[in-house]
C-alpha positions in Angstrom: 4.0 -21.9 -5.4 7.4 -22.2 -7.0 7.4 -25.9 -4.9 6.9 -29.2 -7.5 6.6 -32.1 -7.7 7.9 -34.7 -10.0 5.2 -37.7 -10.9 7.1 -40.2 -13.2 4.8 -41.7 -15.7 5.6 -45.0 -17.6 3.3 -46.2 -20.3 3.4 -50.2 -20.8 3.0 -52.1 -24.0 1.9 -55.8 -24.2 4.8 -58.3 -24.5 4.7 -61.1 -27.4 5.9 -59.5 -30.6 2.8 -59.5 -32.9 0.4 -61.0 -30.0 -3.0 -58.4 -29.3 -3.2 -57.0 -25.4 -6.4 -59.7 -25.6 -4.2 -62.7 -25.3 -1.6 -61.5 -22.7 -2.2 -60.8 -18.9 -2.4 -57.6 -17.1 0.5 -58.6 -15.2 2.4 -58.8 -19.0 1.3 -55.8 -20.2 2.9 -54.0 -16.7 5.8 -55.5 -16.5 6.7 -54.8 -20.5 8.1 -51.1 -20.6 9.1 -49.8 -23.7 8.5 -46.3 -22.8 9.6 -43.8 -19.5 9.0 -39.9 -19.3 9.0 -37.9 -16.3 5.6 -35.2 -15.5 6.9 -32.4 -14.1 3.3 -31.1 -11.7 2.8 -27.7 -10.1 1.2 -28.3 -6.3 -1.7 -26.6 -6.9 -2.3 -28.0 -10.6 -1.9 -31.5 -9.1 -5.2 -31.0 -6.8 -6.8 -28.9 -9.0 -6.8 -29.8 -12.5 -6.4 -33.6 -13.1 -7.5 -33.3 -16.6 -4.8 -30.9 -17.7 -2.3 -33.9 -16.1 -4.1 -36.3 -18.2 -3.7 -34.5 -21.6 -0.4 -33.3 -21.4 1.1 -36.8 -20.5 -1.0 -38.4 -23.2 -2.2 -40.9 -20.3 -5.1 -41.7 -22.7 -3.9 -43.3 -25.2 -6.2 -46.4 -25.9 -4.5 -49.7 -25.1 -1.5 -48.8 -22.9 -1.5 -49.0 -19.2 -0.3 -46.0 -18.1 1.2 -45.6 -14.2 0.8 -42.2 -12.6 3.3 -42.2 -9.5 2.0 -39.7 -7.4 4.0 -39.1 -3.8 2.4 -41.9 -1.8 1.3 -44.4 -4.3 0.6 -45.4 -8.1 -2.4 -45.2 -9.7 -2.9 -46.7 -13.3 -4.7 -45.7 -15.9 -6.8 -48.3 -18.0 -8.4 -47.5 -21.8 -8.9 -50.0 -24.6 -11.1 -53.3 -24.4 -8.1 -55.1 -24.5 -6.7 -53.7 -21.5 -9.9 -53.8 -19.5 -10.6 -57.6 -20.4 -6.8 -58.4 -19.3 -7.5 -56.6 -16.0 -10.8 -58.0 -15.1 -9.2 -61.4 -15.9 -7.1 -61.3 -13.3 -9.1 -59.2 -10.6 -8.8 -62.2 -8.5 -5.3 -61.4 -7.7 -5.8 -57.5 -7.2 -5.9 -56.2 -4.5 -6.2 -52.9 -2.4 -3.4 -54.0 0.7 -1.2 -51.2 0.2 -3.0 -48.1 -0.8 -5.2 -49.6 2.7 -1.9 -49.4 4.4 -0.9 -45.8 3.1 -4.3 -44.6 4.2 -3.7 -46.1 8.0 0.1 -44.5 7.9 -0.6 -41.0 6.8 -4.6 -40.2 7.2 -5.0 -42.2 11.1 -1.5 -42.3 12.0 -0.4 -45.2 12.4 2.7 -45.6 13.3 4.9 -46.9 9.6 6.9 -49.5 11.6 4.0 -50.9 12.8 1.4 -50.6 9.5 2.5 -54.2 8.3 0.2 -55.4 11.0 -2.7 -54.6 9.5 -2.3 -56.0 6.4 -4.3 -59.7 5.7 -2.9 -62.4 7.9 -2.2 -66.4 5.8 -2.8 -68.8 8.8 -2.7 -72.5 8.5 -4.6 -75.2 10.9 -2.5 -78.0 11.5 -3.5 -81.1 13.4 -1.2 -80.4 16.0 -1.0 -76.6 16.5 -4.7 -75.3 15.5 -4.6 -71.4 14.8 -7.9 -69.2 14.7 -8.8 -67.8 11.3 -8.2 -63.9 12.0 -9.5 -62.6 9.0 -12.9 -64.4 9.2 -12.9 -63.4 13.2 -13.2 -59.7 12.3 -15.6 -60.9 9.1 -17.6 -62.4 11.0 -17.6 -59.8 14.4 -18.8 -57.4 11.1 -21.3 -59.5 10.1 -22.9 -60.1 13.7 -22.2 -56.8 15.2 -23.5 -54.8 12.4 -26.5 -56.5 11.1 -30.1 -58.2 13.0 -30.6 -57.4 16.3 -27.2 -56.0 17.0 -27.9 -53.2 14.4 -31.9 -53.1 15.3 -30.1 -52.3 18.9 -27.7 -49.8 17.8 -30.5 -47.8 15.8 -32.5 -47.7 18.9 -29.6 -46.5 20.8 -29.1 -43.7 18.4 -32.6 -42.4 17.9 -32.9 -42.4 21.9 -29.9 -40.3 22.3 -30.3 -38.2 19.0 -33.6 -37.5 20.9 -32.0 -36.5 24.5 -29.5 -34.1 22.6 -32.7 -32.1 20.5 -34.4 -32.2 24.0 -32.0 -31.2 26.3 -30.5 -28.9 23.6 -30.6 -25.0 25.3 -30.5 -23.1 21.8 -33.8 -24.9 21.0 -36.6 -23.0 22.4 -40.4 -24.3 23.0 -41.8 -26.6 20.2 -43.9 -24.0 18.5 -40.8 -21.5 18.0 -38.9 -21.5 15.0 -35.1 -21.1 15.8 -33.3 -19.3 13.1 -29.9 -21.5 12.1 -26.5 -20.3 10.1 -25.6 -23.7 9.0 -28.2 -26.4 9.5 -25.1 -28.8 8.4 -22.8 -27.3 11.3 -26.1 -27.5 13.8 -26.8 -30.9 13.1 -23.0 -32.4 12.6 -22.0 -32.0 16.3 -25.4 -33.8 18.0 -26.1 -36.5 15.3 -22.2 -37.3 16.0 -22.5 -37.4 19.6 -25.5 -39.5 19.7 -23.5 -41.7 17.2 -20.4 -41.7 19.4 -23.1 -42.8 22.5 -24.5 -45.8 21.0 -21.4 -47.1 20.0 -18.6 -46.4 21.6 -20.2 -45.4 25.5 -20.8 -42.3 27.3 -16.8 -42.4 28.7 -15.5 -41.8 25.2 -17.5 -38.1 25.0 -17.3 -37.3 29.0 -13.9 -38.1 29.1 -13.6 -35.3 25.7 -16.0 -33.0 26.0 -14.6 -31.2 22.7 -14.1 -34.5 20.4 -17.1 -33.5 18.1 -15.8 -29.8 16.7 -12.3 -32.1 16.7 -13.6 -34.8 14.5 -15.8 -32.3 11.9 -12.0 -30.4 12.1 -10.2 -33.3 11.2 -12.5 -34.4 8.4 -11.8 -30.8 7.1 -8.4 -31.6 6.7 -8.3 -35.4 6.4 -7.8 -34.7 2.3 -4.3 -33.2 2.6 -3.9 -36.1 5.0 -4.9 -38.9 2.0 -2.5 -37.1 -0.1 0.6 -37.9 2.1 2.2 -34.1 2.0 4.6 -34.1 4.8 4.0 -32.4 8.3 5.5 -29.2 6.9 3.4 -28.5 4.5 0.2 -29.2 6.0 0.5 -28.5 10.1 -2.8 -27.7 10.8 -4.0 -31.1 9.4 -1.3 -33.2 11.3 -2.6 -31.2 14.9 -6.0 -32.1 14.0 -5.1 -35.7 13.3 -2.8 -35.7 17.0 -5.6 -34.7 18.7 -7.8 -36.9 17.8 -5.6 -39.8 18.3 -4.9 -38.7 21.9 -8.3 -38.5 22.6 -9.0 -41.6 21.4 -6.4 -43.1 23.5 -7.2 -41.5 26.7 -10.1 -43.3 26.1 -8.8 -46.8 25.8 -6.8 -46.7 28.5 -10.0 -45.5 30.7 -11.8 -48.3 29.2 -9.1 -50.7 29.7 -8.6 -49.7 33.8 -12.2 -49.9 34.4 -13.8 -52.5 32.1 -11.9 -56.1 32.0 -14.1 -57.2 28.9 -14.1 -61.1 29.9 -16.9 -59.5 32.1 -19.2 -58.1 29.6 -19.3 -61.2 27.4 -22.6 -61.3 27.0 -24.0 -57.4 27.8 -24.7 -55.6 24.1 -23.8 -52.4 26.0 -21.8 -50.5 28.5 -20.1 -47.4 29.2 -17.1 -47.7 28.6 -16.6 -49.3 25.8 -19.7 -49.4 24.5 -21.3 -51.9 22.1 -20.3 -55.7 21.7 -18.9 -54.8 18.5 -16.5 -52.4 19.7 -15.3 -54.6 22.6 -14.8 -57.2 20.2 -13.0 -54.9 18.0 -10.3 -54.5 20.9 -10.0 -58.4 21.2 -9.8 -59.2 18.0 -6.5 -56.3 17.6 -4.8 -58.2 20.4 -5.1 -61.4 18.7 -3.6 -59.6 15.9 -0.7 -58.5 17.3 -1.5 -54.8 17.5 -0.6 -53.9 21.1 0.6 -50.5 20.7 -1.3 -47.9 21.7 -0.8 -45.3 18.9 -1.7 -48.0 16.3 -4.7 -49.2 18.2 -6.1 -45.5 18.2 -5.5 -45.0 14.4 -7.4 -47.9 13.6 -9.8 -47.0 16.2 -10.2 -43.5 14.4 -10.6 -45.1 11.2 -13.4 -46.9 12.0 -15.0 -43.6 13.9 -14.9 -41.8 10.7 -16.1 -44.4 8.4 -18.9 -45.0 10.9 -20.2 -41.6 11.5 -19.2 -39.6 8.1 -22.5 -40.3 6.1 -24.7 -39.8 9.5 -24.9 -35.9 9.1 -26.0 -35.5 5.7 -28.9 -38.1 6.2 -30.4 -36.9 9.3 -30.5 -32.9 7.4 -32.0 -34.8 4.3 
C-alpha cells in the first residue's frame, strides 16, 4: 500500500540542568522536550514489524522517555533505572481512563459524544445532599455478583447448559461413535458460548438472535483492526461485524426492558430475560450513571460479553 501514516515521536530529557532522571518526576521528564522528529510508518510495517519502528527511531535509547503517537493514542516507551524508578514513583497518579475510553469509542461503539460517561465519577457526600458512591456500586456489584455463591451459581448454570447443547447436539452421534471434527476450536466456540450467553445473560438474549454466536466469534476476528482505530473505510467488514452485534444486543434490552421491570426480580439470581443478578444490576447501576442511550448501553454491554466469554473456548478444548 502506497497509504502512510505519520507517528510523531518526541524523546524527553529530564529537566534540572545537571540533576540525574533519579531525582526528578516522571511528570518532569515528559513535559521537558528538547528533541521532536517525525516517523514516517508504512500500514502494513506498523502491524507487522514493531521492532523495525523501534530501531529506526532510536526509541531505545536508555534514559529518555520516548512517546510513540500512534492514530488513536500514545504509547511511551520506558528504559533506564532512572526512568523506571521516576515512573513507579508516581504510579499512583497513572492511570488507564483514556486508552479505556478509546477502546469503548472505536472497538464497542460507543457513541464519542457520549464516551465521557464512562469515565470515573468524583462524588462528594454532603450532610445535606447525600450522593451514592458509583464507583464502589459497580465495585462492589463485581465483587458480589462474580464471586461465592453468585459464581458457585453461575458455574452450575453453565455446566447444565454446556451439557444440554453436547446432548441435544444432532452432529453428535451415540456415545460410543467417534465423530470426526475440522476444527475442534470452531466446534466448541459456538456451544461453550451459547451455554455462556444462557447462564448469564437469559435464554431471550439467544432466542431473540439465533445467529449471535458465528456473529460474536466474527467480530472477535476483526475486533483488532477495531483496537487500532482505522477508520470505517479502511476496514468495512470489521465495522458491519461490530453493527451487528450492537443491534442485537439492543434488540435485546429493549425485550428485556418491555417485559421484565427489574424492581421485581430483586431478589431472584435468575431469569430470562435478563438473566443473572449481576447483569440486572449492571443495567441499574448505567442508569444511575447517566448512560441512558441505547447505543452506548449496548457497547458497554458488548464489552463486557467479550471480556466474559473470550477465555471460555480455549479452556473447555484444553
Amino acid at each position: 500500500m502506497a497509504f502512510q501514516y505519520m507517528a510523531g515521536k518526541e524523546s524527553f530529557l529530564p529537566c534540572g540542568g545537571n540533576d540525574t532522571g533519579a531525582q526528578k518526576t516522571a511528570n518532569d521528564a515528559i513535559l521537558c522536550s528538547n528533541l521532536r522528529t517525525s516517523i514516517p510508518i508504512h500500514v502494513g510495517w506498523a502491524f507487522s514489524d514493531v521492532e523495525g519502528i523501534v530501531s529506526s527511531g532510536n526509541i531505545t535509547h536508555e534514559n529518555i522517555p520516548t512517546r510513540v503517537i500512534l492514530p488513536i493514542f500514545s504509547n511511551f516507551v520506558i528504559s533506564g533505572p532512572e526512568c523506571v524508578t521516576a515512573y513507579f514513583k508516581e504510579s499512583r497518579d497513572l492511570s488507564t481512563t483514556s486508552r479505556s475510553i478509546a477502546i469503548m469509542i472505536n472497538a464497542f461503539g460507543c457513541p464519542e459524544y457520549l464516551a465521557d460517561a464512562f469515565k470515573p465519577h468524583s462524588q462528594t457526600r454532603t450532610a445535606t445532599q447525600p450522593t451514592e458512591n458509583i464507583e464502589k456500586l459497580i465495585h462492589l456489584a463485581i465483587k458480589t455478583g462474580l464471586s461465592g455463591p453468585h459464581l458457585d451459581a453461575l458455574t452450575e448454570r453453565f455446566q447444565q447448559y454446556f451439557a444440554e447443547q453436547i446432548q441435544l447436539d444432532q452432529l453428535i452421534g451415540p456415545d460410543d461413535d467417534w465423530l470426526p471434527v475440522n476444527d475442534l476450536n470452531a466446534f466448541v466456540e459456538k456451544r461453550v458460548f451459547e451455554a455462556a450467553v444462557r447462564s448469564m445473560f437469559g435464554t431471550h438474549m439467544l432466542s431473540l438472535n439465533p445467529e449471535l454466536a458465528d456473529d460474536f466469534w466474527n467480530f472477535n476476528r476483526v475486533i483488532g483492526t477495531l483496537f487500532m482505530g482505522l477508520p470505517r473505510w479502511l476496514s468495512p467488514a470489521a465495522y458491519r461485524a461490530r453493527d451487528k452485534m450492537l443491534r442485537s444486543i439492543k434488540d435485546w434490552q429493549r425485550h428485556a426492558r418491555d417485559h421484565c421491570p427489574v424492581e421485581k426480580f430483586q431478589g431472584i439470581d435468575w431469569e430470562p430475560y435478563y438473566g443473572s443478578k449481576f447483569i440486572r444490576e449492571r443495567q441499574g447501576l448505567l442508569t444511575k450513571r447517566g448512560i441512558m442511550d441505547e447505543t452506548a448501553r449496548a457497547a458497554e454491554n458488548l464489552a463486557f460479553m467479550w471480556a466474559y466469554v473470550l477465555d471460555f473456548p480455549r479452556g473447555n478444548c484444553y
